[in-house]
C-alpha positions in Angstrom: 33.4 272.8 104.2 32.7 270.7 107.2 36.2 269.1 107.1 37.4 273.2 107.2 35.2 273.9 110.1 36.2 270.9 112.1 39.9 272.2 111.9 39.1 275.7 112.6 37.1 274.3 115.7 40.2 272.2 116.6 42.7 275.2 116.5 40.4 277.5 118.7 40.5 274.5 121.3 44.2 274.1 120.9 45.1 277.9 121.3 42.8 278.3 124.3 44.9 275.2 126.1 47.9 277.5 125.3 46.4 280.3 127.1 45.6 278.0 130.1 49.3 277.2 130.2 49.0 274.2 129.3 50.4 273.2 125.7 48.7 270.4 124.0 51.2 267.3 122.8 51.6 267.7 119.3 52.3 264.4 117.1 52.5 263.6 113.8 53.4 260.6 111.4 54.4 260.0 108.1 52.6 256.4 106.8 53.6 254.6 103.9 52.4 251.4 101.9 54.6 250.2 99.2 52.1 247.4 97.3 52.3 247.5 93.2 55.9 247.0 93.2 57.6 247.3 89.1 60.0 244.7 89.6 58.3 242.0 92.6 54.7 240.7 92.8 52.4 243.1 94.5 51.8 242.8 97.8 48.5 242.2 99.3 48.4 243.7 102.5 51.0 247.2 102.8 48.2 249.4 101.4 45.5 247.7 103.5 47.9 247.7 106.7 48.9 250.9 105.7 45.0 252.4 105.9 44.7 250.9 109.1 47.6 252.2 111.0 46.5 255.4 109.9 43.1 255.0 111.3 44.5 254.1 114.5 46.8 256.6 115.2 44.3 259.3 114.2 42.2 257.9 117.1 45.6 258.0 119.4 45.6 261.6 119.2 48.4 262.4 116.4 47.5 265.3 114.7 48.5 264.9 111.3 48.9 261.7 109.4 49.9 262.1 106.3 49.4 258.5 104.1 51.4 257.8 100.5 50.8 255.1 98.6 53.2 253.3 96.4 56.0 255.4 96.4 59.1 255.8 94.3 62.2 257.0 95.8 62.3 260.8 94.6 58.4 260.3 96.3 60.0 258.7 99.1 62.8 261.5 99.3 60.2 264.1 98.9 57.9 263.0 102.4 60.7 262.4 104.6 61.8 266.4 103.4 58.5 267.5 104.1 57.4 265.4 107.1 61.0 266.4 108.7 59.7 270.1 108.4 56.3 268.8 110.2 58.7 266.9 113.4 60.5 270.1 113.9 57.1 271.6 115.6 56.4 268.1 117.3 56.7 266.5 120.3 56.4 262.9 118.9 57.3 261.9 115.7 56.1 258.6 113.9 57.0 256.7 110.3 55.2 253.5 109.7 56.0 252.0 106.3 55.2 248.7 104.9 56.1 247.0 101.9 59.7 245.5 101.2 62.7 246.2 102.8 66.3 244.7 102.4 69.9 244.6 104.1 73.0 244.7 102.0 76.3 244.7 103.8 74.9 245.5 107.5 72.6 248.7 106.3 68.8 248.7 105.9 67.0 249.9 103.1 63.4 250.6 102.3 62.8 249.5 99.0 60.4 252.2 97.1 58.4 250.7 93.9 60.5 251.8 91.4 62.8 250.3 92.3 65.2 247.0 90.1 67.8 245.8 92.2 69.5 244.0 89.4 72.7 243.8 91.2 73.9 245.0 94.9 75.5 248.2 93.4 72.1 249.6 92.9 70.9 249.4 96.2 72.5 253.2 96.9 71.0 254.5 94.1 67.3 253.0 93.9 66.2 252.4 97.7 66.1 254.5 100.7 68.3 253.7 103.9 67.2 253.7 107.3 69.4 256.6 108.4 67.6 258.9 106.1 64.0 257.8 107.8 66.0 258.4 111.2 67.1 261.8 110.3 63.9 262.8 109.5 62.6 261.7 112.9 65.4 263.6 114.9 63.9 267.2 115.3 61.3 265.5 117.1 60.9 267.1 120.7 60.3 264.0 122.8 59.8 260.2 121.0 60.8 259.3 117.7 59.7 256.0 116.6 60.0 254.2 113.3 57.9 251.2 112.7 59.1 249.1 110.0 56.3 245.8 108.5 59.5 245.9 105.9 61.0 242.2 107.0 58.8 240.1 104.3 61.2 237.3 102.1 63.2 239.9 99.5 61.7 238.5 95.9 65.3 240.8 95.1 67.5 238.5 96.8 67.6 235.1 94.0 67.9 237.6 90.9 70.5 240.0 92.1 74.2 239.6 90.8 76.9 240.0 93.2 79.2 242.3 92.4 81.4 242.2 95.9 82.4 239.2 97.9 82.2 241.4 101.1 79.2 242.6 100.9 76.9 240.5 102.1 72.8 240.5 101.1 70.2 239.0 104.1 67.2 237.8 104.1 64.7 239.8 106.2 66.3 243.3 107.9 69.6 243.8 110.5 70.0 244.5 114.3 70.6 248.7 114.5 71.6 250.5 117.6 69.5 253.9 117.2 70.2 257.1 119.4 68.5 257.7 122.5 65.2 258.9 122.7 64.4 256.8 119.4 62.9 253.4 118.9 62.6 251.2 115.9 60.4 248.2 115.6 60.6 245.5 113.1 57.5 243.4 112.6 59.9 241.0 112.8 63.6 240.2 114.1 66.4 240.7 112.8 67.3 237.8 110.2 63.4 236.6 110.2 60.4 237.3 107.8 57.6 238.5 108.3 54.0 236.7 107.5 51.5 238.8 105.6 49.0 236.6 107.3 45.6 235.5 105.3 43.1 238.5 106.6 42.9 241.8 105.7 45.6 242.8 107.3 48.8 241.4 108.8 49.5 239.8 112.2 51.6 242.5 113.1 49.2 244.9 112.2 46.2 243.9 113.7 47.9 243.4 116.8 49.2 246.2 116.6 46.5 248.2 116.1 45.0 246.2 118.9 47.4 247.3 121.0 47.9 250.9 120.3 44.5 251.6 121.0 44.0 250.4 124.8 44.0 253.3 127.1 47.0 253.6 129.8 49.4 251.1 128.2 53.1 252.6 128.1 54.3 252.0 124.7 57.3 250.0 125.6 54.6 247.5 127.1 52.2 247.7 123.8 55.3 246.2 121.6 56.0 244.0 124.5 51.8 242.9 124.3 52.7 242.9 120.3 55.0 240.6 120.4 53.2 238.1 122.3 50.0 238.7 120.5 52.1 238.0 116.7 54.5 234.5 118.2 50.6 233.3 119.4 49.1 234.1 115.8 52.3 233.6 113.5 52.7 229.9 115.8 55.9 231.5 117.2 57.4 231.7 113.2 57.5 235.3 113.7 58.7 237.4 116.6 58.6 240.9 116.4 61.6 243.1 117.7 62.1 246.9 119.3 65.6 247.8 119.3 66.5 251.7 121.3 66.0 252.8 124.6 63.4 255.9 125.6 64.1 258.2 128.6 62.3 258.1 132.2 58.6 259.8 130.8 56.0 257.7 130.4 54.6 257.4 126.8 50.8 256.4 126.2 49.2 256.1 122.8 46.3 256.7 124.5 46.5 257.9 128.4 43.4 257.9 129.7 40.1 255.2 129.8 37.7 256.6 126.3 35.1 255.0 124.6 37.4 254.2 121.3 37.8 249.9 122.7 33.9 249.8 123.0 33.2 251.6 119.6 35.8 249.9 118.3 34.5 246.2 118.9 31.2 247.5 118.3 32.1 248.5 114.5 33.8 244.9 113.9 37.3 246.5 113.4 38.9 243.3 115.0 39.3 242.0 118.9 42.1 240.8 120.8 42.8 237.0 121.4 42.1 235.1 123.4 43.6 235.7 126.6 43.5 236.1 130.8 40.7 238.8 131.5 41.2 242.3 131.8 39.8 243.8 135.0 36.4 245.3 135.0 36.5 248.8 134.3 33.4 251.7 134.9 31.5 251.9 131.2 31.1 255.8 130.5 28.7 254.3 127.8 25.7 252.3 128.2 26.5 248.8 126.1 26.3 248.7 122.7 23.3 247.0 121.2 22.7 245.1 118.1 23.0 246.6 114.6 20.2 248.9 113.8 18.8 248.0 110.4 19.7 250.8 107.5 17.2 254.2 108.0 15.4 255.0 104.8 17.3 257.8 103.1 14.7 261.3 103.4 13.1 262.7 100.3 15.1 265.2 98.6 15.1 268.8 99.3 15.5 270.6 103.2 13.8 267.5 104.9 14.9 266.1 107.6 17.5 263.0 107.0 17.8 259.9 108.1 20.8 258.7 106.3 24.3 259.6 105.9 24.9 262.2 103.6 28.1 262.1 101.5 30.2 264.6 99.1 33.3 263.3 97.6 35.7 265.7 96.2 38.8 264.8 94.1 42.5 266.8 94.4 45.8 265.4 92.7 45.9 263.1 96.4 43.2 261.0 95.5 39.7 260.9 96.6 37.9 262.3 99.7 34.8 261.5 101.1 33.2 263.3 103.5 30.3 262.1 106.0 27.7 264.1 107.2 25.9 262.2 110.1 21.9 262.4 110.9 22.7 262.3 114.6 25.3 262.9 117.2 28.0 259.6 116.8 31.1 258.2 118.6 32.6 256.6 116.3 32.6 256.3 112.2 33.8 253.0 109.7 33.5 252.2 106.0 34.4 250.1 103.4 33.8 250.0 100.0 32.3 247.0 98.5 30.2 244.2 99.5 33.1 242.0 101.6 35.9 242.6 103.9 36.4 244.8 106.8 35.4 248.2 107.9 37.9 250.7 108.3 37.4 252.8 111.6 38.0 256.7 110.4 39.7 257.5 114.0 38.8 260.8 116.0 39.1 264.5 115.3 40.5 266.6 118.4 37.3 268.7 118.9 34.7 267.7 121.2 30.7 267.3 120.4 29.3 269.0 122.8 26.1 267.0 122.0 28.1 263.9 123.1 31.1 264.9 125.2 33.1 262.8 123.4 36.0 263.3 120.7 34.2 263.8 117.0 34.4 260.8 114.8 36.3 261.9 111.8 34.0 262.4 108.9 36.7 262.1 106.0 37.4 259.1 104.4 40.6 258.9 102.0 40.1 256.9 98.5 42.6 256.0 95.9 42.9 258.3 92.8 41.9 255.7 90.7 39.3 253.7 92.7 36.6 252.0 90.8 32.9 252.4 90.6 31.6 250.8 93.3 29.6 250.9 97.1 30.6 253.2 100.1 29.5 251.3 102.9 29.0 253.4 106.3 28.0 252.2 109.5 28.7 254.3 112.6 28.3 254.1 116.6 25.5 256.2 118.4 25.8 258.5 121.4 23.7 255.2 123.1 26.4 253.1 121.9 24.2 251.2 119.6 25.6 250.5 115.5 23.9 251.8 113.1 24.0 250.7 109.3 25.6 249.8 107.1 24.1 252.5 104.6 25.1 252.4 100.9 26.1 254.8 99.4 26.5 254.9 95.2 30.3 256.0 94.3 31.1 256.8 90.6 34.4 258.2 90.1 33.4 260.4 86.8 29.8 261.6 88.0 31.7 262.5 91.2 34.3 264.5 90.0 31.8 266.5 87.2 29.6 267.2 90.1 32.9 268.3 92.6 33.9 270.6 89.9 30.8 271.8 89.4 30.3 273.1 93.0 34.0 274.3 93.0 33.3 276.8 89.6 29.7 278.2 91.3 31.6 278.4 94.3 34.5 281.2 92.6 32.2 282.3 90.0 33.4 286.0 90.8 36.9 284.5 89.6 35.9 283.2 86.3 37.6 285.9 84.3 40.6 288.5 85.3 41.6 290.9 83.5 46.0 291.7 83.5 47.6 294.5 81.9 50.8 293.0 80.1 52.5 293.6 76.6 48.8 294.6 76.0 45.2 293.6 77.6 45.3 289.8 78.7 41.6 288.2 79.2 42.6 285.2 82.1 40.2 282.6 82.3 42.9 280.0 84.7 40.3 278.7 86.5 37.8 277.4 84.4 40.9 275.5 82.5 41.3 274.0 85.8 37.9 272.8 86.4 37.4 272.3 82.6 36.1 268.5 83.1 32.7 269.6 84.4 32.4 272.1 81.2 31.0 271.2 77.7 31.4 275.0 76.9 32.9 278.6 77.8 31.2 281.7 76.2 32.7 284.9 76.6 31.8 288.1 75.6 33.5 291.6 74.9 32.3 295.1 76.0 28.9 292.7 75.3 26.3 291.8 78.2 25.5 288.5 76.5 28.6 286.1 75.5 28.8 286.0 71.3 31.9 283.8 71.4 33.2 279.9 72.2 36.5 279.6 73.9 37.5 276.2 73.0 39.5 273.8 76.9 41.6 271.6 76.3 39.7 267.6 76.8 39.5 266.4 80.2 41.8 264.0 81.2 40.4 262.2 84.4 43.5 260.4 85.4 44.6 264.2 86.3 41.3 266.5 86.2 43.1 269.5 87.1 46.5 269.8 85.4 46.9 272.5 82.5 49.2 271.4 79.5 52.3 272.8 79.0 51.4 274.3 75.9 48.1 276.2 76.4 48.1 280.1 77.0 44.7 280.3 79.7 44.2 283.7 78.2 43.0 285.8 75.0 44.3 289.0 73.6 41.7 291.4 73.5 41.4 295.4 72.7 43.2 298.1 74.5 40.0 299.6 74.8 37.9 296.6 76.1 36.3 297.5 79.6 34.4 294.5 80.4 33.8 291.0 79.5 31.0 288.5 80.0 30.8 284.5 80.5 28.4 281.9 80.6 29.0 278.4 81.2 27.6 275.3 79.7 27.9 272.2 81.6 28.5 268.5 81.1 24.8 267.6 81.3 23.6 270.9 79.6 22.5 273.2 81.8 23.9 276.7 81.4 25.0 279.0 84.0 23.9 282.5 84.6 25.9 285.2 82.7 28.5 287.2 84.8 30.2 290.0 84.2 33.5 290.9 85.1 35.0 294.5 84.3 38.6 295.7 84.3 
């Protein structure tokens, strides 16, 4: 409900800017990791790299970034259709993928994770060429850019038969020319490798990431800042590479001086090298302070809280968590487990008016099938001082009974429908989609109290809300039926009060 709000907010401020005559730049970007690969060793970094370019260009402004994990080509097809639809109402336009890539007879390719690559005939038919991520870009108002952590060594390469002596099979990815107005950056040049590096994250990422978020840099000069940054880490083995040109404008990730470098160190979410000093800029922020120590959670109940509070909520995406702060915050980063690093969540486009400042982004994105486990959360005050980390318990099946829980109490006055066809038809759709939180449906006819069972199909957790193929969500009942009744009985026992629904 928050997460609805904050957009709502974000729209009003957006349409008033419109009134003002002046139009807000609109971006978006499509991010993709490519990891659990079918036919190559998993990866360890594209899903990681991917999370964190996400992050970043959240805190850059774009307005929608939409992340996909591990995709197969018809799921690769399937977001370059839809985020092509998104670019047509955009000024700039970004697809970052990581994960392998491959040239075969001059072309590029991204390689999705289904795919075999037994010989060079497939490549057509199981990967995804460059053009097709270019197209995609075009109706793009302003800047299209494509950036591509695709050059690691092709594990395709040794096993794939040959099946023409002209066309040839690289290592790493090939030179392109792209149209104007587009750029396209390799994490490495043509012909090289990349390094996944030993960190979380890969050179190229986190300087990247570095980069992107330093206010007034023109984005030809943060590539240019990259690729020094990645030949000082890599020891010059790897040299990243932009090919395309970009008209006169001026693009900035981020224009103007904001707190997002300060909060940024202050979290731990990584620093640049070592370097000649920046000039001294004016702090809008006192400095930030040491850690606070974790605040003891409040009692239960309408007291007041001291802690992060946290709801997750599944859908056929994954998992979302979403924060609720105790106080007003700047910025927002998690991780779950004991070790590794926090994950800043980037910035909403509203402003706190407690703080003046862009509102850190209280969702946090979680793979469908993450394990049990511990949401850490630390944030940034309006003081600039870190607070946390705070624990926070995360169990995948007492999450989603208690999610689907609040979602039935929440439509309870769409329990039951009733639909005139061949006959009286008794819906109950919803509850078949929310099922997993229910040990038991009682319905009643024409009866104020529920005399009957209605046996669900079993849960299946791997996809809580799909409805089989084979079940009818309905019953057959009377001509002369006028009402019906239903009462719920939940996973842990408790039963719901009975309502009544008439036709």
């Amino acid at each position: 409900m928050g997460r609805q709000l904050a957009r709502i907010a974000a729209l009003a401020l957006i349409l008033v800017a419109a009134g003002g005559g002046a139009r807000a730049e609109t971006r978006v970007a499509l991010v993709i990791g490519n990891a659990a690969y079918a036919a190559a060793p998993r990866l360890d970094n594209p899903t990681r790299d991917a999370a964190r370019v996400a992050g970043a260009l959240r805190a850059a402004g774009f307005r929608t970034v939409t992340t996909v994990r591990d995709a197969g080509r018809a799921d690769l097809i399937a977001a370059l259709n839809a985020f092509s639809e998104a670019a047509e109402r955009a000024d700039w336009a970004l697809v970052y993928f990581a994960g392998h890539g491959v040239e075969v007879g001059g072309t590029n390719y991204l390689v999705p994770v289904d795919a075999r690559l037994r010989s060079d005939r497939d490549i057509a038919d199981e990967a995804v060429p460059l053009d097709r991520v270019l197209q995609a870009l075009e109706p793009a108002r302003k800047l299209r850019l494509v950036i591509l952590d695709a050059c690691r060594d092709n594990p395709f390469l040794d096993a794939m038969r040959r099946t023409s002596p002209t066309r040839s099979v690289g290592r790493g990815l090939a030179r392109i020319e792209p149209e104007g107005g587009t750029l396209v950056a390799f994490a490495a040049k043509h012909g090289q490798t990349a390094l996944d590096g030993e960190g979380e994250n890969s050179p190229f990422v986190q300087a990247l990431t570095r980069r992107m978020a330093t206010p007034g840099l023109e984005i030809n000069k943060v590539f240019r800042l990259v690729r020094d940054d990645v030949l000082a880490a890599t020891g010059r083995r790897q040299e990243p590479f932009v090919y395309g040109s970009l008209p006169g404008e001026d693009f900035f990730f981020v224009g103007d001086a904001s707190v997002k470098p300060a909060a940024e160190a202050a979290l731990g979410l990584g620093a640049p090298p070592a370097g000649p000093a920046l000039p001294a800029q004016v702090a809008a922020l006192p400095p930030v302070r040491e850690p606070t120590p974790p605040r003891p959670a409040a009692p239960e109940g309408n007291a007041p809280v001291n802690a992060p509070l946290v709801s997750f909520s599944r859908s056929n995406a994954g998992w979302h968590a979403t924060v609720s702060l105790p106080e007003p915050a700047i910025a927002l980063a998690w991780r779950l487990g004991e070790a590794g690093a926090f994950q800043d969540t980037g910035l909403l486009d509203v402003i706190d008016q407690r703080t003046g400042r862009r509102m850190p982004n209280p969702s946090i994105a979680l793979d469908a099938d993450a394990k049990p486990g511990t949401l850490q959360l630390r944030y940034v005050d309006a003081a600039g001082a870190v607070v946390g980390p705070f624990p926070i318990a995360f169990d995948p099946r007492e999450a989603l009974l208690r999610d689907q829980r609040r979602t039935i109490e929440m439509v309870s006055g769409s329990w039951l429908s009733f639909r005139d066809f061949n006959g009286v038809l008794l819906y109950y759709t919803a509850l078949v989609s929310y099922r997993c939180a229910i040990r038991e449906l009682r319905i009643g006819l024409d009866r104020p109290e529920p005399d009957r069972v209605v046996p669900l199909p079993p849960c299946d957790e791997a996809n809580p809300f799909a409805i089989p193929g084979n079940l009818l969500p309905y019953l057959k009942v009377p001509a002369g039926t006028r009402s019906a009744s239903a009462q719920i009985v939940y996973r842990d026992g408790s039963v719901s009060p009975v309502r009544v629904f008439r036709r």
